[in-house]
VOZA-710867 format. One line per field, with one value per residue (C-alpha): y, x, z; residue number from 1. Coordinates in steps of 0.2 Angstrom, whole numbers. Each point is the difference from the previous one (the first is absolute). Example, Ala and Ser with C-alpha at 12.3 -4.5 7.8 and 13.67 -1.06 7.14 Angstrom:
2
Y	c(-22,17);
X	c(62,6);
Z	c(39,-3);
nr	c(1,2);
This chain:
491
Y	c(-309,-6,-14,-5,-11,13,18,13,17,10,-3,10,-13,-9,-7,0,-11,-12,0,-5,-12,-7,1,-18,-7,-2,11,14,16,19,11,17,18,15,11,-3,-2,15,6,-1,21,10,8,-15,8,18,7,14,-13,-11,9,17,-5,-15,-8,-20,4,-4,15,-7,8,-7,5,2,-7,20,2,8,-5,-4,-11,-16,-9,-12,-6,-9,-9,-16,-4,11,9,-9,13,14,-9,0,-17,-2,-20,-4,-16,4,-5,-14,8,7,-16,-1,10,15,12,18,16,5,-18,-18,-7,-16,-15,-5,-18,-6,2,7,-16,-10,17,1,-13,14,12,-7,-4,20,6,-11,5,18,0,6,7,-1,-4,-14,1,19,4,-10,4,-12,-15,-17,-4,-17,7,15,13,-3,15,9,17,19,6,15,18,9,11,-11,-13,13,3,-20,0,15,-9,-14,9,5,-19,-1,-15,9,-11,0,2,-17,8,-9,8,-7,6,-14,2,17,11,17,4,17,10,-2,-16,3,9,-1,-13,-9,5,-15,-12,-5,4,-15,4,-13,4,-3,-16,-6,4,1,-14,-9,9,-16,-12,-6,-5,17,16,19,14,18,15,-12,6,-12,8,-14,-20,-6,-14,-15,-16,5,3,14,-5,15,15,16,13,16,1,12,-8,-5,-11,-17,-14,-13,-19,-10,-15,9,18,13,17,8,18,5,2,15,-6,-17,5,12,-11,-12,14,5,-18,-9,-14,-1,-12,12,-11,11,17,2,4,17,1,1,9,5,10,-1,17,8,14,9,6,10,4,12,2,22,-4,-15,-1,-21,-8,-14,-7,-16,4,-13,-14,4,-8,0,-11,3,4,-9,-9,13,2,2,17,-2,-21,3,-3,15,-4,1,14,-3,14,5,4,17,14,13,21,-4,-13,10,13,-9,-3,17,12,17,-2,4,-11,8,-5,-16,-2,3,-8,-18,1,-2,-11,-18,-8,-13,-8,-5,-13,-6,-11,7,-14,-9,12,-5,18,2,-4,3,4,6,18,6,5,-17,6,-11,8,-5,3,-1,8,-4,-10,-5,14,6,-16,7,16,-8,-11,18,7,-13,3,18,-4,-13,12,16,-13,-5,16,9,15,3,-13,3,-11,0,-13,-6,-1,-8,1,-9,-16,-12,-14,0,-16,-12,5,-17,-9,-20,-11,-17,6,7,11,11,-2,3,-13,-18,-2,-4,18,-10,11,-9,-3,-3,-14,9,17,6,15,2,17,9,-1,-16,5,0,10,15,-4,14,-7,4,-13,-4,-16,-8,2,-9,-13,-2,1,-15,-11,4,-8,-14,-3,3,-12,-13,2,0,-15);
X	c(-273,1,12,11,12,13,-1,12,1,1,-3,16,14,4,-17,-10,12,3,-21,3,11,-12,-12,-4,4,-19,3,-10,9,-4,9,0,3,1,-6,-14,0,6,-12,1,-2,5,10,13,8,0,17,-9,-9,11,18,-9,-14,8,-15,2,12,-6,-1,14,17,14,15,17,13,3,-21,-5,-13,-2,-9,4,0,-13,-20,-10,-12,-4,15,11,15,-2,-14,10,16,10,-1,18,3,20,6,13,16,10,13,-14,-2,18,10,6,12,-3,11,-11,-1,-7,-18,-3,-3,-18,-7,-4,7,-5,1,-14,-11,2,-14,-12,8,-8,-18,1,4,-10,-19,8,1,20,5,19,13,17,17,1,2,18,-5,-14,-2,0,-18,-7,-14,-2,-11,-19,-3,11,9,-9,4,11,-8,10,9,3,6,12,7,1,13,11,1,6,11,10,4,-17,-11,-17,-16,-18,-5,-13,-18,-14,-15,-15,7,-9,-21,1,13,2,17,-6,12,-9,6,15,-7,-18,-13,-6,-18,-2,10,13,14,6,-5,-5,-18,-1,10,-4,-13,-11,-2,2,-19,-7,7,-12,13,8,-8,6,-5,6,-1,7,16,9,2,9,4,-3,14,-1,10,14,-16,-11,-17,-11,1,-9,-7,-9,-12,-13,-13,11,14,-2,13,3,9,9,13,13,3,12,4,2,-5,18,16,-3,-17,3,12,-8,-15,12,8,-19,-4,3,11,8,17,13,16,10,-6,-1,-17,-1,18,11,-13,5,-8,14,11,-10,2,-13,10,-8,12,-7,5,-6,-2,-13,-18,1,-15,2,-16,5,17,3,9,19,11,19,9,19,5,-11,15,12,14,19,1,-14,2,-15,-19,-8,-16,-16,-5,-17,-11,-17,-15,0,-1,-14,0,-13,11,16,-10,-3,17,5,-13,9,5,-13,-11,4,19,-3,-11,13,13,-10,-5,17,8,0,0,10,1,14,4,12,0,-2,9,-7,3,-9,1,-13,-15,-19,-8,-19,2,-11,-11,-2,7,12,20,12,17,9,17,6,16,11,-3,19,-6,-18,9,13,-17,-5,17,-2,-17,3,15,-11,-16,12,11,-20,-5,-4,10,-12,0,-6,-4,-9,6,-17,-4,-8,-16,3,-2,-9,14,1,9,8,-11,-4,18,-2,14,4,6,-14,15,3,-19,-15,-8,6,2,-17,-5,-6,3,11,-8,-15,-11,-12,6,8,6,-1,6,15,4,9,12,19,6,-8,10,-2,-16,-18,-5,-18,4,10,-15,-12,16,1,-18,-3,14,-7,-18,7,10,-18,-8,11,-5,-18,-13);
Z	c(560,-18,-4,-16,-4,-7,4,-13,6,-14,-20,-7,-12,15,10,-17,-9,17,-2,-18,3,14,-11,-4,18,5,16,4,-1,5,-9,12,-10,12,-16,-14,-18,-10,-10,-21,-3,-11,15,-2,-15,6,6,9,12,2,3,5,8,6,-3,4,13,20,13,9,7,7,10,-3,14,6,0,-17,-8,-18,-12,-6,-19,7,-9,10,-9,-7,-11,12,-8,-16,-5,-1,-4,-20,1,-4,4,0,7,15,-8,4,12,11,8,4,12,-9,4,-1,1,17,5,-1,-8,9,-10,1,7,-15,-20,-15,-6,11,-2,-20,-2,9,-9,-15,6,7,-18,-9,15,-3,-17,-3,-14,-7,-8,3,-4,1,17,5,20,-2,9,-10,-4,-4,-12,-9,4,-1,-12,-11,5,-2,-13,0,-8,-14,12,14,-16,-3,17,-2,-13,5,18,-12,-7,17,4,11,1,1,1,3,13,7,2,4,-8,-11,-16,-10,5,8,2,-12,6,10,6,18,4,13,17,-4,-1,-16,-3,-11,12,-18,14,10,17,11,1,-19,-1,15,12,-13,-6,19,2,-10,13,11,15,-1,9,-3,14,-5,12,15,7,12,19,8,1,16,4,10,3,-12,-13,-6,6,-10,-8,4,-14,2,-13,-5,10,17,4,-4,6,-12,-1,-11,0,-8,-2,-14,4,-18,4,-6,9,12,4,3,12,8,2,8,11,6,4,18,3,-18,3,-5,5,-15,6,-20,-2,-9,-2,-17,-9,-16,-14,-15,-2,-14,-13,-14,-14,-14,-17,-11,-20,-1,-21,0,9,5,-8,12,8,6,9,11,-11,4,11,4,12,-8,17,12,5,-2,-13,-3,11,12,6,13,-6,-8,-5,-12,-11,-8,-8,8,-7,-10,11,-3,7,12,8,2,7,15,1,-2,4,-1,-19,-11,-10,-18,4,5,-13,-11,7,4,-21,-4,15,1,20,6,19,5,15,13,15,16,12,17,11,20,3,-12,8,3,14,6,9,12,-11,-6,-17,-7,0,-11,5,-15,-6,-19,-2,-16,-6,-8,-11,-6,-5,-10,-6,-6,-7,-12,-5,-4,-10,-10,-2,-8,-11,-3,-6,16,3,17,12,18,16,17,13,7,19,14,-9,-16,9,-11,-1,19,6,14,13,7,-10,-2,3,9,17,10,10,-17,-10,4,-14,-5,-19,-4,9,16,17,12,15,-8,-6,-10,-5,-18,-9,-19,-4,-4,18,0,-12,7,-11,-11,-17,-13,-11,3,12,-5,-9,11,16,-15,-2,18,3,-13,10,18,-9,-5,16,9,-12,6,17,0,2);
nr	c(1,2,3,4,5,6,7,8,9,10,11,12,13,14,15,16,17,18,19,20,21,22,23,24,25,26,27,28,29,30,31,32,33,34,35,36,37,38,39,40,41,42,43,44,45,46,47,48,49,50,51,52,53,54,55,56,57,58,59,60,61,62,63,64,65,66,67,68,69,70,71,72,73,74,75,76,77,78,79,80,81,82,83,84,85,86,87,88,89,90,91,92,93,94,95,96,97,98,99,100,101,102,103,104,105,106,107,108,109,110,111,112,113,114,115,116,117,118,119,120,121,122,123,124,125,126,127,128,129,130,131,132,133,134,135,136,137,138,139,140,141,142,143,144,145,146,147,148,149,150,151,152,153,154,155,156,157,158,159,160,161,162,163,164,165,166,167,168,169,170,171,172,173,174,175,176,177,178,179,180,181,182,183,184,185,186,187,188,189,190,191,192,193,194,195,196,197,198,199,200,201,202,203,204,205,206,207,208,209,210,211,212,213,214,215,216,217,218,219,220,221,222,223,224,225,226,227,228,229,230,231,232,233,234,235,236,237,238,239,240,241,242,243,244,245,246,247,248,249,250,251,252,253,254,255,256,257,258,259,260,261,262,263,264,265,266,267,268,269,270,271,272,273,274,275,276,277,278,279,280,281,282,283,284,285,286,287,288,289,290,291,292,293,294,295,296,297,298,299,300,301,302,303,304,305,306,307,308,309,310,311,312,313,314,315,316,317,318,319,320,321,322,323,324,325,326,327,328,329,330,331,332,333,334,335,336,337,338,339,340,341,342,343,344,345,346,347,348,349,350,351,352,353,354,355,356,357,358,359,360,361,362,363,364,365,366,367,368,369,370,371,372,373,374,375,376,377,378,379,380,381,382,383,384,385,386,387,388,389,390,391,392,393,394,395,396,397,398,399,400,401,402,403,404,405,406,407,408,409,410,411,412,413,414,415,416,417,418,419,420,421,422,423,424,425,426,427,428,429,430,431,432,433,434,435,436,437,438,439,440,441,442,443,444,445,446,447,448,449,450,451,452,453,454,455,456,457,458,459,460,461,462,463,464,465,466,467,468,469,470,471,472,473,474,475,476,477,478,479,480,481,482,483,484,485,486,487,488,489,490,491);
């Protein structure tokens, strides 16, 4: 039995930066990873191990609601999904935080607004170290500072796309990235979906845990997966982990659940006597209604390294024909032969060579709406089961009609897509939802359990609503304003 003042379970964006954040309270905090370090090798950068071997992903399957197995877009590791992530930091906009009608339905307004979290927002971008641009993007939410670094430059051909998108009316804009672009970074084209070898990405281990190591008061155990919270008096009374050399039991005052929205609700769900007065833990999961697209220009090789720069949000709330909320397309990082192959293992590799050499990649988002029918659950197996069926999709299709239109007035004659599925789930959402009525949340608006006097969730789980935005820095904006809530409270 060892006991701590503050116990965060799992160092992904959202229980790293809450430690930050806690970082100068003077209590003694255990930060708890279910993974270890990822190792700096020269395997980082390879797209053979990484997207064929699938190198840093964990041996781990889970279930589909009909029984099928398959695996999901999920690191374990110190640093969590940040590793592996394009580090694309967008604020949520404005309207995300209001009740927003939808052609398949309603997005619930959150507990709290965009303007009591835009002071976090700024302390997230400036420990992330955000790069863009203002006045270029007219979606985006009113900011009382400018960014803290200046935007990514643009590459010739990308520039170009720029200006031809221009040219149609459109408003594109960079895209905010948060890398280390100033001491370290050589803009590689192996920054989106693999790990940095020279940590110039801003994951959280490189901004944040990282640097926590040299606090005295703060204490980081990898390899330690959480079994279960034992609960007692309306509070959680220890934790159990199974590590390498047995179980140990563990204490603290207070204690986060950060191991990401599927986890942190299933940990819950394997857990005894957890107040469930909502019967909303695990429901409205939500993973965002997603699309690759890959345009190719047959006449001209793309010289691109650095892809990912791009953004456009013309229709993120919809337009003249379409009055319902599109969403975000943003371009990912530049596709390689290796990494389609993977994707599509029957084409050969000297086509796919030849087609990724001449193709710039896009991503292109939707929100997929609260839905209590999608749910997790743990099957018999004790595998977690996601029961999920997409929705607002007529609206992510329009999203992609307009897209294609843009790309071929862009230059693009060959524009294709692939509607991702269940397993493209690393913006999963709204497991655990926060709100200030304990019959319809699960969390109050500072990520505290109802029922509980001890117990917190920072991780994408407490989101109400999904948005269309990659929701990293709104968990490190959160995160930041669940610290200082915390700090308030202790002695």
């Amino acid at each position: 039995m060892t006991d701590f003042d503050i116990i965060i379970a799992g160092t992904g964006i959202g229980g790293a930066t809450l430690a930050w954040g806690l970082r100068n309270s003077g209590a003694r905090i255990l930060l708890i990873e279910r993974g270890d370090f990822l190792p700096q090798e020269h395997q980082n950068w390879s797209p053979e191990a990484v997207f064929g071997e699938h190198r840093y992903k964990p041996n781990e399957y889970w279930e589909t609601g009909d029984g099928y197995l398959f695996t999901p877009g999920v690191h374990y590791g110190v640093g969590g999904n940040s590793k592996i992530y394009g580090a694309a930091l967008p604020r949520f906009r404005k309207e995300d935080f209001e009740e927003l009608e939808h052609e398949q339905g309603l997005s619930p307004a959150w507990p709290i607004t965009y303007d009591e979290l835009e002071p976090y927002y700024n302390r997230a971008e400036k420990l992330y170290r955000v790069h863009g641009c203002v006045d270029e993007d007219p979606t985006e939410p009113p900011r009382s500072v400018n960014y803290p670094y200046q935007e990514i430059l643009h590459e010739p051909q990308i520039a170009r796309l720029t200006d031809s998108l221009r040219k149609q009316g459109l408003n594109p804009s960079h895209l905010p990235l948060g890398i280390d672009l100033g001491k370290r970074c050589i803009r590689c084209h192996t920054c989106d979906g693999f790990p940095c070898k020279i940590h110039a990405k801003s994951d959280a281990e490189a901004c944040v845990i990282r640097p926590l190591m040299a606090n005295p008061n703060i204490t980081i155990w990898t390899n330690s997966p959480v079994s279960q919270l034992t609960m007692r008096n309306g509070a959680v009374d220890s934790l159990k982990l199974d590590r390498r050399d047995g179980q140990v039991t563990i204490r603290g005052g207070t204690y986060v659940l950060s191991c990401g929205a599927v986890n942190s609700a299933a940990l819950l769900l394997r857990s005894e006597g957890v107040p469930n007065f909502s019967g909303l833990i695990g429901r409205n999961y939500m993973a965002h209604n997603n699309s690759a697209l890959i345009a190719i220009r047959p006449w001209e090789f793309n010289t691109t390294t650095f892809q990912k720069t791009l953004s456009v949000n013309d229709w993120y709330l919809g337009d003249d024909k379409w009055p319902w909320p599109m969403g975000n397309l943003q371009m990912i990082g530049k596709v390689q032969a290796v990494m389609l192959k993977s994707a599509r293992p029957n084409l050969p590799l000297s086509w796919l060579k030849y087609l990724s050499s001449r193709s710039i990649e896009w991503w292109a988002m939707s929100e997929d709406l609260p839905d209590t029918n999608n749910h997790i659950t743990i099957s018999r197996a004790g595998r977690i089961r996601i029961h999920w069926k997409p929705n607002n999709l007529a609206t992510h299709r329009r999203l992609l009609k307009r897209a294609r239109i843009m790309l071929r007035r862009g230059g693009y004659p060959f524009v294709f897509s692939q509607e991702m599925g269940i397993e493209a789930n690393s913006h999963q959402c709204g497991t655990l939802k926060m709100g200030t009525d304990p019959s319809t949340s699960v969390l109050d608006p500072h990520c505290r359990m109802h029922g509980t006097k001890n117990l917190r969730i920072v991780d994408a789980s407490f989101f109400p609503s999904s948005g269309a935005m990659n929701p990293a820095l709104t968990i490190a904006a959160q995160a930041l304003r669940v610290a200082d809530h915390m700090n308030k409270q202790l002695p």
